[in-house]
N, C-alpha and C positions, 0 to 999 in steps of 0.2 A: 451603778445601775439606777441605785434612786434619784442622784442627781441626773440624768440622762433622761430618764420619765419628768422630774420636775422641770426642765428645761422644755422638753417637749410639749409637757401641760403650757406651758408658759407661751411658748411659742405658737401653740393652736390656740390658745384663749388669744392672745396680743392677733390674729390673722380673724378668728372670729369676732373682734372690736375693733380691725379695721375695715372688715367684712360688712359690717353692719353702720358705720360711720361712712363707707361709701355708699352702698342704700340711701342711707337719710339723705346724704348730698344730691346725690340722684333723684329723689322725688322732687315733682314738680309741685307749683303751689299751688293752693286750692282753686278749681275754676273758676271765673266770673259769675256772679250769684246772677239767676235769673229773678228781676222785679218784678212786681205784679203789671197784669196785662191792660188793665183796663186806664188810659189816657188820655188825658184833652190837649190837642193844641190848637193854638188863638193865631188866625191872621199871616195863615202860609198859604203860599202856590202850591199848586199843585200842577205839576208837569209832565204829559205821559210825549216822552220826544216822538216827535216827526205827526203827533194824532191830535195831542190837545193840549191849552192852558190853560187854569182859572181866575179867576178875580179873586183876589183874597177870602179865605173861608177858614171858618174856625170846622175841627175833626176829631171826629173822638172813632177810638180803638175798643171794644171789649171782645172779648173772646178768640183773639187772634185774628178778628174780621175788621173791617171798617163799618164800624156799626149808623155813624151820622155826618152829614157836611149840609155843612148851613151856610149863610153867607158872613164874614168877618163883623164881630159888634164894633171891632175896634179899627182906627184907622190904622193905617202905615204896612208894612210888609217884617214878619220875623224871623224869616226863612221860607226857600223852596223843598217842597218834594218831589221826590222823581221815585220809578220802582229801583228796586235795589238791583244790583248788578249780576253776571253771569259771565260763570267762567265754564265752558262745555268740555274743557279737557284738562283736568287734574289729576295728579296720582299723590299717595299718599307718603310717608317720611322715608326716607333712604333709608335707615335705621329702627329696630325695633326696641329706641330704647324709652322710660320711661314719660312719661307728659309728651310724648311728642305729636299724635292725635289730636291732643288738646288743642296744642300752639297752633300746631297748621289750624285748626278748625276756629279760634280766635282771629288767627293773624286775615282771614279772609271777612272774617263780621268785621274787623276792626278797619279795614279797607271798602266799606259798602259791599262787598260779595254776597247775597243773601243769597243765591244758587249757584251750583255748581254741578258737576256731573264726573264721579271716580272711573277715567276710560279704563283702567283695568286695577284689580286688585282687589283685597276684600272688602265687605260692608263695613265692618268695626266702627269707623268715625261715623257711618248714616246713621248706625241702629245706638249708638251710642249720644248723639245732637237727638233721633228721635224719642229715643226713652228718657230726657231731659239730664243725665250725668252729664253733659255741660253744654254753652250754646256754640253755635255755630250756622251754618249755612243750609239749606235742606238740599241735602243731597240724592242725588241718585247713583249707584253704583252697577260697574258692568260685570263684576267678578273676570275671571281666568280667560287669559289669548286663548281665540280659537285659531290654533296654522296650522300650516301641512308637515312635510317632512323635507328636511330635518328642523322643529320648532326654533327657533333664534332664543324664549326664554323657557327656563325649567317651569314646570306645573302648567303648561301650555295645554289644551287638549288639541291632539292632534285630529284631525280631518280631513280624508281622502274621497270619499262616497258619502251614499244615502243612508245608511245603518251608520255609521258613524258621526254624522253630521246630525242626525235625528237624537242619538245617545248624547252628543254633547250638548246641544242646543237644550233638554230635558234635564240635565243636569246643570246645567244653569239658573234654569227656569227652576227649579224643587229646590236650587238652596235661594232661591228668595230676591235673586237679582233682578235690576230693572232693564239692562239692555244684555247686546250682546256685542265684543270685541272681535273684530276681525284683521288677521297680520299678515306678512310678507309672502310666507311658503304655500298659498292657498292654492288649488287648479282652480279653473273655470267652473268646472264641474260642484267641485267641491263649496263654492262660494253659490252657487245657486242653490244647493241641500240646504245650507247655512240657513239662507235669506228663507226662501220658503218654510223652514220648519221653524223660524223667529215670526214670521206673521204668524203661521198659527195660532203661537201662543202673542200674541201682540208686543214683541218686543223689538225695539229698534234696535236697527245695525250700524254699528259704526267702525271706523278703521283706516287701516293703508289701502290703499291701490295695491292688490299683490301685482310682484311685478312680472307674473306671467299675462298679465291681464289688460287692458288697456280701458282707461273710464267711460268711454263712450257703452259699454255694456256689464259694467261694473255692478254687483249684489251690496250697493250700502248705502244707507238712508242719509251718510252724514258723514264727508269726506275727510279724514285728520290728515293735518301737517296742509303739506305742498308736496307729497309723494302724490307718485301717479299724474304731476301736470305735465312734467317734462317726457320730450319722444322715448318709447324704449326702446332698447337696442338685446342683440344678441348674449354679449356677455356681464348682461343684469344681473341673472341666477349668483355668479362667482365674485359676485361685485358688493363690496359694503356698504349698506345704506346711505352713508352721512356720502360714501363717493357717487352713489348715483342721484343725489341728491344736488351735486353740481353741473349736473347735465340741464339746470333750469337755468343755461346760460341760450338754450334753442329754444328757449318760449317766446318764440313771436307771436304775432297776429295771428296766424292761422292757426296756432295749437289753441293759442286763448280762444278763438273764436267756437271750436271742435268744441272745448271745453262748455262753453257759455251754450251750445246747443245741445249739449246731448247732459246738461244739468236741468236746463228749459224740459226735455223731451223725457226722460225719466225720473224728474223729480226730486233727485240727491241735493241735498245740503253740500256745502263745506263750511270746515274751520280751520283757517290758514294756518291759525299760531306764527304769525310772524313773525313773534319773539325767538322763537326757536330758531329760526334761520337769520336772523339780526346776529344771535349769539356766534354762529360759523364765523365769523370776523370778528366781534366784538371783544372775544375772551384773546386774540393776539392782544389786547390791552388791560393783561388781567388784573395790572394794578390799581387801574379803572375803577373796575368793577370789586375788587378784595374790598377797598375803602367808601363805599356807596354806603347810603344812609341803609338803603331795600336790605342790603348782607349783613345788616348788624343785628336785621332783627330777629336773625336766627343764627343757634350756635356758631361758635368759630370755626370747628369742625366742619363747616357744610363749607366754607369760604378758601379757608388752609389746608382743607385736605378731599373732602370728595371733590370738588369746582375746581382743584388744583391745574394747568392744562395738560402737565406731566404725568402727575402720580394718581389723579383724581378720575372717577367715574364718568368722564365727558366726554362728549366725539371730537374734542381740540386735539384729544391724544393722536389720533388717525391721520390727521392735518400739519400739512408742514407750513410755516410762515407764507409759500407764496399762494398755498391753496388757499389759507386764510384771506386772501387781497382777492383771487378768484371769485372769492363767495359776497366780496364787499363790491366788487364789478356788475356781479350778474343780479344781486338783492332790487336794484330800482326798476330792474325787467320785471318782477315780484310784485314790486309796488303798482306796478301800472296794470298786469293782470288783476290785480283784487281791483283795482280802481273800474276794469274795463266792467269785471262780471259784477258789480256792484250795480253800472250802469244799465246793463241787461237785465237786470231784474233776478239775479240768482242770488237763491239764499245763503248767507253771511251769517256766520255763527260767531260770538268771540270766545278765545278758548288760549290756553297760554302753556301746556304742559309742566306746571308747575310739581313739583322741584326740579326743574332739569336744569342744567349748566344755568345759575345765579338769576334762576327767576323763584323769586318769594312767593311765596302763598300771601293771595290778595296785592301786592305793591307790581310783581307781572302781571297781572290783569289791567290797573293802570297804566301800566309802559304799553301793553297792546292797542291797548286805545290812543295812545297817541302814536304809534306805530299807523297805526289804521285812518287816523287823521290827516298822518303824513304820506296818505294817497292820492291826498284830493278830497276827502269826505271833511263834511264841517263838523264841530265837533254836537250840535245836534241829530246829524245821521248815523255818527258810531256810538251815540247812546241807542240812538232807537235799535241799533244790531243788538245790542248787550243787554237792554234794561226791559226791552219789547219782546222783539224777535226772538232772541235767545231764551229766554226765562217764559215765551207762551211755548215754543219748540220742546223745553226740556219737559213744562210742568203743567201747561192745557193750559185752552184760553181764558179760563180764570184769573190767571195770573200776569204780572206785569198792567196792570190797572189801578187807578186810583179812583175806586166807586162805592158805593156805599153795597157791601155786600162783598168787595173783594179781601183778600185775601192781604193779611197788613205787612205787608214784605216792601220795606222801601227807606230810604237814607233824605234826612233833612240836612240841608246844606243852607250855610250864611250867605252864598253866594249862587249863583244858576249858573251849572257845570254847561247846558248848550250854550252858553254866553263864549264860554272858555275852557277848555277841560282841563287845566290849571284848578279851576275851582271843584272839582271833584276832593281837593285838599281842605276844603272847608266844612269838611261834615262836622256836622253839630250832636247829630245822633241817627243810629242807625236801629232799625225798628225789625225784626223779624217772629213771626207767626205774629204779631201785636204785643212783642216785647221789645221796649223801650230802653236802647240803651243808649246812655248820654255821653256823651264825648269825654268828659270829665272822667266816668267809670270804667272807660276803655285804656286810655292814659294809665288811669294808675294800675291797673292790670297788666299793661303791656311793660311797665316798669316791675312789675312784679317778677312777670317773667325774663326778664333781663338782669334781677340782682340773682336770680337763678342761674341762670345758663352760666353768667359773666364772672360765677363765684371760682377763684384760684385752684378750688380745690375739686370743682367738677368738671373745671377745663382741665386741669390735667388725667384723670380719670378717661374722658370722654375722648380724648389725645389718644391716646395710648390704645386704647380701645378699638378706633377709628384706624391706625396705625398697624395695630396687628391685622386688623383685616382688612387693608388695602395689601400687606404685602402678603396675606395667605392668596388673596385674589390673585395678583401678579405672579407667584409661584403655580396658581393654576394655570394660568393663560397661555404658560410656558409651553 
């Protein structure tokens, strides 16, 4: 009996000190210290794309503002600025496990992202970048889907009528969110409650096209994906997203054109997220993508098992090989709509649905942009969507400026990204609220968290982990 208890002592001491040696491994490192705000730099451009450019000018930062710009004492050029970048549709880690808030919210400063927009989910990383526990990008967050019946996710509030569309749009609003989400399951009806009772309280709408619905009279300030460009048809309702998402093989001229008028006539935004539909093809070459520089910078876990196209969290699952070629067919139709309504004068948001199927926080916002490039746009037009457009949309026209008095959100580059958006890879330092950080302290940071994730002993842990609940998942799905 004694030895029985001693073995047992033995045995819960040895599981509470490996209990607690996975812990330690688990914790992430400390975040990137925020330096002091107040800086001078000597003899940069300053570049607001597609509006203006300077003649060399020395600039000084205090208080999170752009407090002086004089003209350069010194000759030659030491770098351009431009505002920092915008990404209008992010969500936050697959996973709730430790530092991961963090990483994402680094991995987007460390890529020029200084705005971004959480299209659903909770605040945690806003109120957390804004109470200074660490930096990151100023976010706005839209908290919980509003859909109809039956919700596609759990914590959804559902939405039928005017008392219920009123109750969720206020519950929204009182726990402290900036916009409002709208999804697939909505009525007509229902999405006008929505929209009406978000003016009230001055919140914008954003979301799918339900697909009871068609855009030309659609309730949302700011269109997500490419849902709702393609014709609907009858048996939409019973139809899976990612499949009715291949019927943008009928976007001719005449839908684009519907489109570009009745975006003209009631004033919606979109944000394509072309990445998201690049990916319908791209992940048939998952090996591709497993080995890319963008997947390393986040655990192995997100690459080898949620991204997997088989076992993993992705609409590759849904997709057979030739749907995949389908999707790689119909994508330059895609191309030439964003190109057309670019042309027509409708607003272009960029936006990347990061983490979904192998888009990184912050390095998919640079693949959108040259996604977006590769429409026809130069890569001075799809700064001015991201660095302009996008960042005065999310945050008022204060922002996306370089004046003395605005607001110090912006990335210094060795080289000038409208030249090439290849040079978007030259950033030297990345500046937000008038915090200065230099490419040097991002580096070793970004190495920081890499001897983290990369360590043997939290990869296997984080395996395992990841593991049991894909296959609890897949036992539900059953």
């Amino acid at each position: 009996m004694r030895r029985t208890m001693k073995v047992t002592l033995c045995a819960g001491a040895l599981f509470i000190a490996l209990g607690a040696l996975a812990l330690r491994i688990l914790q992430p490192p400390a975040p990137l210290a925020i330096p002091a705000s107040s800086v001078e730099l000597h003899s940069v451009v300053l570049v607001v794309p597609g509006q203006s450019r300077s003649a060399p000018v020395d600039l000084t930062l205090e208080r999170g503002y752009i407090s002086d710009i004089r003209p350069a004492r010194a000759a030659g050029i030491t770098g351009y600025i431009l505002p920092g970048l915008a990404d209008a549709h992010i969500h936050g880690p697959m996973l709730p496990l430790p530092g991961q808030n963090e990483l994402f919210a680094f991995l987007y400063l460390y890529h020029g992202v200084t705005s971004a927009r959480m299209a659903a989910g909770d605040a945690r990383m806003r109120d957390a970048i804004d109470g200074g526990e660490y930096p990151g990008p100023r976010v706005l967050s839209c908290g919980p889907f509003l859909d109809g019946k039956p919700p596609l996710w759990p914590n959804s509030l559902v939405v039928t009528d005017e008392p219920s569309a009123e109750a969720a749009v206020e519950q929204v609003a009182a726990e402290g969110y900036d916009c409002i989400k709208v999804y697939n399951e909505l009525t007509a009806e229902a999405s006008r409650e929505i929209y009406q009772a978000a003016k009230q309280r001055s919140l914008a709408v954003i979301g799918h096209v339900p697909w009871r619905q068609n855009f030309d009279a659609v309730y949302i300030d700011d269109i997500q994906h490419l849902v709702g460009w393609a014709p609907r048809s009858a048996e939409d309702g019973a139809t899976e997203y990612i499949h009715r998402l291949m019927k943008l093989k009928y976007l001719d001229q005449q839908r684009v054109q519907a489109l570009i008028d009745a975006s003209l006539a009631r004033g919606f935004a979109l944000t394509p997220t072309l990445v998201t539909l690049q990916r319908k093809f791209a992940l048939s070459d998952y090996a591709d993508l497993e080995q890319s520089d963008a997947a390393a910078l986040l655990p192995s876990y997100y690459r080898d098992q949620l991204w997997h196209p088989q076992r993993g969290l992705v609409s590759a699952r849904l997709l057979s090989p030739a749907q995949h070629d389908q999707f790689r067919a119909l994508y330059p139709q895609a191309q030439r709509a964003v190109r057309s309504l670019y042309e027509a004068g409708v607003a272009l948001h960029s936006g990347t649905d990061s983490a979904a199927e192998f888009i990184v926080p912050g390095a998919g916002l640079l693949e959108e942009l040259q996604l977006l490039q590769q429409t026809g746009l130069t890569p001075e037009q799809v700064l001015e969507i991201s660095s302009v457009n996008t960042v005065r949309y999310l945050h008022g026209k204060a922002y996306g400026r370089l004046s003395v008095g605005a607001p110090a959100d912006f990335v210094v580059y060795a080289m000038d990204p409208t030249q090439d958006l290849a040079n978007l890879d030259t950033r030297t330092a990345v500046v937000r609220n008038g915090v200065y950080f230099e490419r040097n302290a991002l580096e070793e940071q970004l190495q920081r968290y890499q001897v983290w994730f990369n360590h043997p002993a939290y990869r296997v842990i984080t395996t395992s982990l990841v593991s049991a609940g894909l296959f609890a998942v897949s036992m539900l799905s059953h």
